[in-house]
TORVEXDO-946975 format. One record per residue (C-alpha): residue number from 1; residue in one letter; chain; z, y, x negated. Coordinates in nm, 2 decimals. Each point is the difference from the previous one (the first is absolute). Example, Ala and Ser with C-alpha at 12.3 -4.5 7.8 and 13.67 -1.06 7.14 Angstrom:
2
{1, A, A, {0.78, -0.45, -1.23}}
{2, S, A, {-0.07, 0.34, -0.14}}
END
This chain:
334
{1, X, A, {5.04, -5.63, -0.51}}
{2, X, A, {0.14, 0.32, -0.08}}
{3, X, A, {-0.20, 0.35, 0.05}}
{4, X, A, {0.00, 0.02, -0.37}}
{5, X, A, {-0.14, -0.31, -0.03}}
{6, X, A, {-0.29, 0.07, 0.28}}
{7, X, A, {-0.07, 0.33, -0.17}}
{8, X, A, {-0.10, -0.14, -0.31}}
{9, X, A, {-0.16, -0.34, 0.18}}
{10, X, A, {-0.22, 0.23, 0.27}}
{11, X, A, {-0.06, 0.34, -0.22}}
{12, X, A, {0.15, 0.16, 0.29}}
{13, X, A, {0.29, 0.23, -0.12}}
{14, X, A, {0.36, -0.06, 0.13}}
{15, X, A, {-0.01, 0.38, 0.16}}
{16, X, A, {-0.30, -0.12, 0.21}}
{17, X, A, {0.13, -0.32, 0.09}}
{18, X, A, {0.33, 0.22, 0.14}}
{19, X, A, {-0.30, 0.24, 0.19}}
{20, X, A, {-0.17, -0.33, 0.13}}
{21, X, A, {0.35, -0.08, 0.13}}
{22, X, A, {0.10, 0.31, 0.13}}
{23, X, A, {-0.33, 0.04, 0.18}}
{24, X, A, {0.05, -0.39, 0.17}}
{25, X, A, {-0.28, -0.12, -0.18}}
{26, X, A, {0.21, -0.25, -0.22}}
{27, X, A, {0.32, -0.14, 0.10}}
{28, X, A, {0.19, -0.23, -0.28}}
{29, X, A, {0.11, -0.30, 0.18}}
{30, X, A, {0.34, -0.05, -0.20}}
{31, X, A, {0.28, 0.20, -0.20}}
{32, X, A, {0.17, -0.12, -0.30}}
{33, X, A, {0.35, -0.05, 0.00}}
{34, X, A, {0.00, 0.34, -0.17}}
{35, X, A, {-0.18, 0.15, 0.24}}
{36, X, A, {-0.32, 0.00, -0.18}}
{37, X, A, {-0.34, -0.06, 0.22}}
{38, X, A, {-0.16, -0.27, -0.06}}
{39, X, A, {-0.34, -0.12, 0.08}}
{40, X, A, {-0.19, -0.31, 0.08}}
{41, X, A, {-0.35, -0.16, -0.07}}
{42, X, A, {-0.11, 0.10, 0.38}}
{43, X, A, {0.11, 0.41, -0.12}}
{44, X, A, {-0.15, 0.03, -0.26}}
{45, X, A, {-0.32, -0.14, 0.16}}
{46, X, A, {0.03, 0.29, 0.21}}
{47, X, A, {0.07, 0.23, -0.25}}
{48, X, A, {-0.32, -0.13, -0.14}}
{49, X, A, {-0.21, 0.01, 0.33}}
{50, X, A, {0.10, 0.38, 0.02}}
{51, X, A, {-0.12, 0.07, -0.32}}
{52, X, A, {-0.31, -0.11, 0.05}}
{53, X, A, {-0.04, 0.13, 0.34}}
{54, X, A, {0.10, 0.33, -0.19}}
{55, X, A, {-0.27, -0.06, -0.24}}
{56, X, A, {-0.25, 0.06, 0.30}}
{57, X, A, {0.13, 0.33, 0.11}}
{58, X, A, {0.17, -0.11, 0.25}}
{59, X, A, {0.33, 0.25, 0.04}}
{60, X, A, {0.35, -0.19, 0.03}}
{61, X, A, {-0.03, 0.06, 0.37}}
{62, X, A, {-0.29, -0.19, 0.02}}
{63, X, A, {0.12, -0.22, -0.22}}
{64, X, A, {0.30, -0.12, 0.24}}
{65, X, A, {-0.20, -0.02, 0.33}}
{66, X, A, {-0.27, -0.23, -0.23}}
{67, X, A, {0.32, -0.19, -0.06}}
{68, X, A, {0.24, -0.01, 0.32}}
{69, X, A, {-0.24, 0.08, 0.29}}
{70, X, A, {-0.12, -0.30, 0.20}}
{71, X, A, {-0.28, 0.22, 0.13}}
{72, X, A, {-0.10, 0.14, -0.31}}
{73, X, A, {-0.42, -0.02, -0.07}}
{74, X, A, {-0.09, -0.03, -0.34}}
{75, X, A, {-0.36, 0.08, 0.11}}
{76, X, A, {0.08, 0.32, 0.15}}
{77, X, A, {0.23, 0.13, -0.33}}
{78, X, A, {-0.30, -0.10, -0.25}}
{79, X, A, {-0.23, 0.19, 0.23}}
{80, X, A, {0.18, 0.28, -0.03}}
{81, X, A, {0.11, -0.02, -0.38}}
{82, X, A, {-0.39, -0.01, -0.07}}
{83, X, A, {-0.04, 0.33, 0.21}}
{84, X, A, {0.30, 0.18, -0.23}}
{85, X, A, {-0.18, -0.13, -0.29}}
{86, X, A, {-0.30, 0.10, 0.06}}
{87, X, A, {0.14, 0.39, 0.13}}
{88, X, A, {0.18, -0.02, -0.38}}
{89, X, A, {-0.26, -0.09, -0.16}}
{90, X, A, {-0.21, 0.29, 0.15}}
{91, X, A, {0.24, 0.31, -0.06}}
{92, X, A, {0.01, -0.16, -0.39}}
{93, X, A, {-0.39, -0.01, -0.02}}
{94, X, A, {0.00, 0.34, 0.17}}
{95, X, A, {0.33, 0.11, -0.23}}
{96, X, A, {-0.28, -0.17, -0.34}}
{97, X, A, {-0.24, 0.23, 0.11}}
{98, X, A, {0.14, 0.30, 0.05}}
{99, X, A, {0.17, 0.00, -0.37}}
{100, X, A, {-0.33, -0.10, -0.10}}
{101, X, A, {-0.13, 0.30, 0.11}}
{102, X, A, {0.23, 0.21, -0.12}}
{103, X, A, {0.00, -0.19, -0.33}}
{104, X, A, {-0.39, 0.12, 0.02}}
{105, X, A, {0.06, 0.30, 0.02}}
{106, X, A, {0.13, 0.06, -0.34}}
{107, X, A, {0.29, 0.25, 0.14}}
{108, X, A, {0.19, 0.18, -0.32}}
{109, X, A, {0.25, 0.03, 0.19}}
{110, X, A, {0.33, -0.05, 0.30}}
{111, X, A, {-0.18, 0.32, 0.19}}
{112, X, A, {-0.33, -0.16, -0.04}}
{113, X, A, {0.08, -0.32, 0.13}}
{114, X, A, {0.18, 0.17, 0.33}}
{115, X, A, {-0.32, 0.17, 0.05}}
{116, X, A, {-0.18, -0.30, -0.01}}
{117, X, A, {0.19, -0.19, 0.23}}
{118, X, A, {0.05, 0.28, 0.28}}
{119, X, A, {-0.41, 0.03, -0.06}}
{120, X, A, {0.00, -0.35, 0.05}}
{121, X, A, {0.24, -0.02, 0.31}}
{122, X, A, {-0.19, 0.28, 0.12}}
{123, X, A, {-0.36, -0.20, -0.01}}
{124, X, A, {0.19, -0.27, 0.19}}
{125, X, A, {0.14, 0.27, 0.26}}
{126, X, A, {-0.03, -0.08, 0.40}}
{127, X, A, {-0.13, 0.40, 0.00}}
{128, X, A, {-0.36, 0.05, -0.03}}
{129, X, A, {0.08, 0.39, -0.14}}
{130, X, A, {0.27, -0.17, -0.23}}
{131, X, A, {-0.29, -0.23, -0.17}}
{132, X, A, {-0.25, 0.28, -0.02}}
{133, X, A, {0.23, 0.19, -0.16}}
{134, X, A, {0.07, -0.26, -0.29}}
{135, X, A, {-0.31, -0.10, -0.02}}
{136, X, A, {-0.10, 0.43, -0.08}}
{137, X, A, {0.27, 0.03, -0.20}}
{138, X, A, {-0.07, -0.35, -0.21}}
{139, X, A, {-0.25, 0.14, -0.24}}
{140, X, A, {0.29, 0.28, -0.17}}
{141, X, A, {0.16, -0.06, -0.30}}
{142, X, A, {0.18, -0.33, 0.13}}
{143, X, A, {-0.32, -0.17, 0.15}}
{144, X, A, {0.07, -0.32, 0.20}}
{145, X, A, {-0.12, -0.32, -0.14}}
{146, X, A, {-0.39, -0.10, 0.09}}
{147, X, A, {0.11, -0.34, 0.13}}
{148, X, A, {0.27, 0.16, 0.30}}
{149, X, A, {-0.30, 0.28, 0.07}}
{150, X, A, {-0.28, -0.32, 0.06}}
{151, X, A, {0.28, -0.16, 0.19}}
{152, X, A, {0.05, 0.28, 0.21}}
{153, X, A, {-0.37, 0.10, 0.07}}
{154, X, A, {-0.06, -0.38, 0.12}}
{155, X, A, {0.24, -0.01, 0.24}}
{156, X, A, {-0.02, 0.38, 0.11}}
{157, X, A, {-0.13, 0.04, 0.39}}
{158, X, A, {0.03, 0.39, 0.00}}
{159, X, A, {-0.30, 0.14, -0.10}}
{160, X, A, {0.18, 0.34, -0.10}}
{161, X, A, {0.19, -0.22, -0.26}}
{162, X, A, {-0.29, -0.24, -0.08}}
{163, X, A, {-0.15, 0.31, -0.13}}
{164, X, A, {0.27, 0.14, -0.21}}
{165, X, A, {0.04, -0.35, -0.18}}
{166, X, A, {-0.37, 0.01, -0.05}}
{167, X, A, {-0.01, 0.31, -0.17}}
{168, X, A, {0.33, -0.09, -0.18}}
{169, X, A, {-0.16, -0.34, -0.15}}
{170, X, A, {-0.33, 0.23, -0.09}}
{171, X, A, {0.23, 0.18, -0.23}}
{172, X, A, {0.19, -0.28, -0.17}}
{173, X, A, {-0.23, -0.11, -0.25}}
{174, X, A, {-0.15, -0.33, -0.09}}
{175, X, A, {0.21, -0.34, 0.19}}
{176, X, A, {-0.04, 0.06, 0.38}}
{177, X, A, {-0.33, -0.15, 0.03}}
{178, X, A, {0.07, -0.38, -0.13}}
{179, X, A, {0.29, 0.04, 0.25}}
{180, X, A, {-0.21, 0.13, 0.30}}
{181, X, A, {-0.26, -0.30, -0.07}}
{182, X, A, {0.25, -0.25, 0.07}}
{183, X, A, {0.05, 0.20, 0.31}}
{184, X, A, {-0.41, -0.10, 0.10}}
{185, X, A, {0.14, -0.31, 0.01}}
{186, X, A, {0.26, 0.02, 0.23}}
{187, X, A, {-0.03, -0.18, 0.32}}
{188, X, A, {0.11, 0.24, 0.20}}
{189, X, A, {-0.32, 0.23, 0.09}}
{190, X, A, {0.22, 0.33, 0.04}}
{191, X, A, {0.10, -0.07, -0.39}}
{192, X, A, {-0.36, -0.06, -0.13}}
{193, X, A, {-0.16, 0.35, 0.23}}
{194, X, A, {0.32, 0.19, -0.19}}
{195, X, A, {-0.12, -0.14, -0.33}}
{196, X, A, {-0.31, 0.07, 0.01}}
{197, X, A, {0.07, 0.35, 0.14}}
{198, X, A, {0.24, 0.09, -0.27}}
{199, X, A, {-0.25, -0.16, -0.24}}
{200, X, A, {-0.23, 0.24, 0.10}}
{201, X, A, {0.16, 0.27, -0.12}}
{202, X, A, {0.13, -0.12, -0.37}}
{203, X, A, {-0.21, 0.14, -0.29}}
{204, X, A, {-0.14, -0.22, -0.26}}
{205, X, A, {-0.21, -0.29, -0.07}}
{206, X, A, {0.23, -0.28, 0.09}}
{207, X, A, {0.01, 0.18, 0.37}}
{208, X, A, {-0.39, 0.02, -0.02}}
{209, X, A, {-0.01, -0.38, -0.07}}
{210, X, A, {0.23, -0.11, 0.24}}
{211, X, A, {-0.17, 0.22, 0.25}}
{212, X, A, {-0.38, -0.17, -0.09}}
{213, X, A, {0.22, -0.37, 0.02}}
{214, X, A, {0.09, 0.10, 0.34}}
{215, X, A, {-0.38, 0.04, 0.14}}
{216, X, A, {-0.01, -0.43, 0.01}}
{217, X, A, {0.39, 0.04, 0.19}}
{218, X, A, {-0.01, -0.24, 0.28}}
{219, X, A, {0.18, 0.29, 0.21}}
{220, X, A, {-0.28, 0.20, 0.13}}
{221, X, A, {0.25, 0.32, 0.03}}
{222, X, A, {0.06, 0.00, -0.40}}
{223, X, A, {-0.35, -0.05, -0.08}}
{224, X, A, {-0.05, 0.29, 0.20}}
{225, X, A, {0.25, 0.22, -0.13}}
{226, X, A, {-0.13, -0.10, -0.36}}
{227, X, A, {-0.32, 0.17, 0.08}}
{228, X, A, {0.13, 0.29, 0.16}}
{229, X, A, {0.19, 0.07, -0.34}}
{230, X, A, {-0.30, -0.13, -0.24}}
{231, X, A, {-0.25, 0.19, 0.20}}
{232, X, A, {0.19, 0.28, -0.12}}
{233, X, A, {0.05, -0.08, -0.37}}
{234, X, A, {-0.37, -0.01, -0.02}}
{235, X, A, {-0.04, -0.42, -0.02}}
{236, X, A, {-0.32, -0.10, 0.18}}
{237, X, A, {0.11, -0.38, 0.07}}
{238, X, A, {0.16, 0.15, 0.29}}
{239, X, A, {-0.28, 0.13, 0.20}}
{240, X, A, {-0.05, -0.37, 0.19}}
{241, X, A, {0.33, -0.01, 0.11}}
{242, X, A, {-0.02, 0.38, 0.10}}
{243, X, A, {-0.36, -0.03, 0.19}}
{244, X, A, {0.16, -0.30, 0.17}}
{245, X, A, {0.28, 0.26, 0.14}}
{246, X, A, {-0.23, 0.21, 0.14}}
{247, X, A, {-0.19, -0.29, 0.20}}
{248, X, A, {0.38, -0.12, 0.10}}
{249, X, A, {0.09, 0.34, 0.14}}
{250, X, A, {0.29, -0.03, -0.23}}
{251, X, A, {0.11, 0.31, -0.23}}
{252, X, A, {-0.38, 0.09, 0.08}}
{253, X, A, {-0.01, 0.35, -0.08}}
{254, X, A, {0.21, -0.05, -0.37}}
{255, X, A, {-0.20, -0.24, -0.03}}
{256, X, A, {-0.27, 0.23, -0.05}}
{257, X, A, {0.17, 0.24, -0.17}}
{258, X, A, {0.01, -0.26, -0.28}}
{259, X, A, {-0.32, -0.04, 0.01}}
{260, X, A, {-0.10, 0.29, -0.03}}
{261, X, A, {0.26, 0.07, -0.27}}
{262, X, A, {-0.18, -0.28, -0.19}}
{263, X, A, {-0.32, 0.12, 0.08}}
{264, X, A, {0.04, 0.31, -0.21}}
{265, X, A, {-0.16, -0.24, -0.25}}
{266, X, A, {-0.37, 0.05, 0.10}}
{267, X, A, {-0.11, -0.39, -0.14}}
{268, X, A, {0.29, -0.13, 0.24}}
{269, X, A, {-0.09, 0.27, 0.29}}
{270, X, A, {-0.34, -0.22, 0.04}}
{271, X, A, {0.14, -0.34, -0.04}}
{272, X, A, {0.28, 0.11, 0.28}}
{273, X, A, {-0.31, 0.18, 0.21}}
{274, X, A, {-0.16, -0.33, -0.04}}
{275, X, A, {0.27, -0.23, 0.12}}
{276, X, A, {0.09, 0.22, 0.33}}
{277, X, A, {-0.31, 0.00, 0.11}}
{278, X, A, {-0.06, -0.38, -0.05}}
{279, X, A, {0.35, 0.00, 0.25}}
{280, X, A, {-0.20, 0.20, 0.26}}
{281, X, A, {-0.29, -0.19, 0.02}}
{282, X, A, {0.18, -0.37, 0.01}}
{283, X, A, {-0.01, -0.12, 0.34}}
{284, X, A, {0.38, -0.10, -0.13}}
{285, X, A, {0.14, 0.32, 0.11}}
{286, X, A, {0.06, 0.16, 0.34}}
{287, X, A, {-0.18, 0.36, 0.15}}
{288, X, A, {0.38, 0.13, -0.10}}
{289, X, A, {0.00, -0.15, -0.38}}
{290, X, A, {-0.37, 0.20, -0.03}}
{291, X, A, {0.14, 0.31, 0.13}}
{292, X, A, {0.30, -0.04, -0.26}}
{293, X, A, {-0.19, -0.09, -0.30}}
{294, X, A, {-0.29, 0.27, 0.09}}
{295, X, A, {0.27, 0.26, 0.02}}
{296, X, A, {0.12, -0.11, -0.36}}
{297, X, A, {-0.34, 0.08, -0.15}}
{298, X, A, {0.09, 0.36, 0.04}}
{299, X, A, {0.23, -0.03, -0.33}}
{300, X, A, {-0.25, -0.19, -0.22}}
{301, X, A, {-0.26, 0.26, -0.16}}
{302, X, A, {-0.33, -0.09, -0.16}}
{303, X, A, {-0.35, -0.08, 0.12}}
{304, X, A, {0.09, -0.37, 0.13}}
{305, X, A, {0.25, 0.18, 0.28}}
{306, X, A, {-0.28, 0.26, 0.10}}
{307, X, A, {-0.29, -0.31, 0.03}}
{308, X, A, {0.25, -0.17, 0.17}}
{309, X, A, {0.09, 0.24, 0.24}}
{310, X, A, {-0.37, 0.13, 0.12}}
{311, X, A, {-0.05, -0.35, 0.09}}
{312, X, A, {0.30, -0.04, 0.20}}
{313, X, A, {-0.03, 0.34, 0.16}}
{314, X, A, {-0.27, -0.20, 0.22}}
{315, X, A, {0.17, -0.28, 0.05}}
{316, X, A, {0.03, -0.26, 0.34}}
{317, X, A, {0.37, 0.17, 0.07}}
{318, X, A, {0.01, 0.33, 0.06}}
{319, X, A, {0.32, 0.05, -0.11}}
{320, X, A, {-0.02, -0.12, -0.37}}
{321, X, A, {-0.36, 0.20, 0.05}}
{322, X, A, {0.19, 0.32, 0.07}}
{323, X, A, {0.21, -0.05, -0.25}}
{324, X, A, {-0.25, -0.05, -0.29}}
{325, X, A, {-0.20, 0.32, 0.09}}
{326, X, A, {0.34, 0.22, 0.03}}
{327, X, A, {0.09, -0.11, -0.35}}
{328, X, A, {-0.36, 0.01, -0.09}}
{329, X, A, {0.03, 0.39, 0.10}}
{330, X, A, {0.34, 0.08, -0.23}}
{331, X, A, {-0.17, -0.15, -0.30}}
{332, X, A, {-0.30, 0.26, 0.06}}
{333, X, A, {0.22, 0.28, 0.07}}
{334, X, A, {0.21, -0.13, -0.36}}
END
């Protein structure tokens, strides 16, 4: 069969037949008379076999040891064909989002776009400065898109830069916070505490409610975070978690100043009054716990705190005793 022929029969063009020659892969086993190749049924089966060894992104390389070489393991080239694909498929799903983001971004125009992507190359910089910078500098006239600034503040270990992404997502408007809650439910416990800390400092309702969701997290270190911040905003559901800080010795002394942030409100200054001192007087806590939690009475005002605090100024250890009459004596002298 001439190359013609095998062309048309195969869908492999003549020129690439003559490269599969030239190359060794294919070798007709006859001339014409005139000089013409000509091939045979065993050729173009292995005209066909490199086709479809092609068809697996195999390079024609590969493709002639899978062919001639005795020692060849087909095991070991799939292995390694999986890892390529895999690799390609990443830089396109990274390539996707990227002109996703930009896409976002509504640029009007070429200089727009540049700015974008060197913002975007920058977030994605080895140089802690470098991200800072573009994280700064992403709230201009050319902000960066809310997804790359959640990406970044999730996966950001300098604090220095944490902190500039969190005060760049407080100033891009509504979006970051459906983002950041599927950060709460990362797996990684470094991803949920950055979620929950860049949470924290996102206006709005739908960072309030994500905040009062994350009370019930299983993670104790988000649920304490979320009080921290909701202490703060004035939401009283947080003063369990917060009371339970102080016994922990964890945060102990923002703790309080939530507390007493949200005891500015003299109905929830008793009701906090009341459930510190039902902390000291469990035998649940430890002579540290009572010193802790008797200290935090110094924030909460109202009648409830100063009751409270006569009675422990006599109390069976002497140092939550001394405690309770030294703040008994700044509330006289106030």
């Amino acid at each position: 069969m001439l190359i013609g022929e095998v062309a048309r029969r195969s869908g492999v063009s003549a020129r690439m037949l003559r490269h599969y020659e030239s190359l060794g892969l294919v070798r007709p086993s006859a001339r014409s008379a005139s000089g013409y190749r000509e091939y045979s049924g065993d050729d173009i089966r292995r005209i066909l076999h490199i086709e479809m060894l092609r068809s697996l992104g195999l390079s024609l390389q590969e493709v002639g040891r899978a062919l001639d070489d005795p020692d060849f393991t087909p095991a070991q080239l799939v292995d390694d064909l999986i890892r390529q694909t895999r690799e390609r498929i990443a830089h396109e799903t990274e390539l996707l989002t990227r002109l996703r983001r930009i896409g976002a971004a509504e640029p009007a125009d070429w200089e727009a776009v540049l700015q974008i992507v060197a913002l975007l190359h920058a977030l994605g910089s080895d140089n802690a400065a470098r991200r800072q910078r573009a994280a700064l500098s992403s709230a201009g006239e050319v902000p960066v898109p809310v997804e790359a600034l959640v990406e970044a503040a999730l996966s950001e270990s300098d604090p220095n830069v944490a902190g500039a992404l969190r005060w760049a997502l407080a100033r891009s408007g509504d979006g970051a916070s459906a983002l950041l809650a599927e950060g709460l439910g990362s797996p990684a416990a470094e991803v949920r505490e950055r979620a929950v800390k860049t949470l924290s400092e996102l206006p709005g309702d739908a960072a309030d409610a994500l905040l009062r969701h994350a009370l019930a997290h299983r993670d104790i270190v988000v649920r304490r975070h979320a009080a921290l911040a909701l202490g703060a905003r004035g939401v009283a559901d947080a003063v369990p978690t917060l009371i339970d800080m102080i016994v922990d010795g964890v945060s102990d002394t923002d703790a309080a100043d939530a507390l007493g942030a949200l005891a500015g409100d003299s109905a929830l200054a008793d009701q906090i009054a009341t459930k510190l001192v039902g902390r000291i007087v469990s035998d649940a806590v430890d002579a540290s716990a009572r010193r802790r939690l008797t200290e935090a009475l110094a924030e909460i005002p109202g009648i409830t705190t100063s009751r409270a605090l006569e009675e422990l100024s006599h109390d069976d250890d002497r140092a939550v005793a001394l405690t309770a009459a030294y703040l008994l004596k700044l509330r006289d002298a106030r």
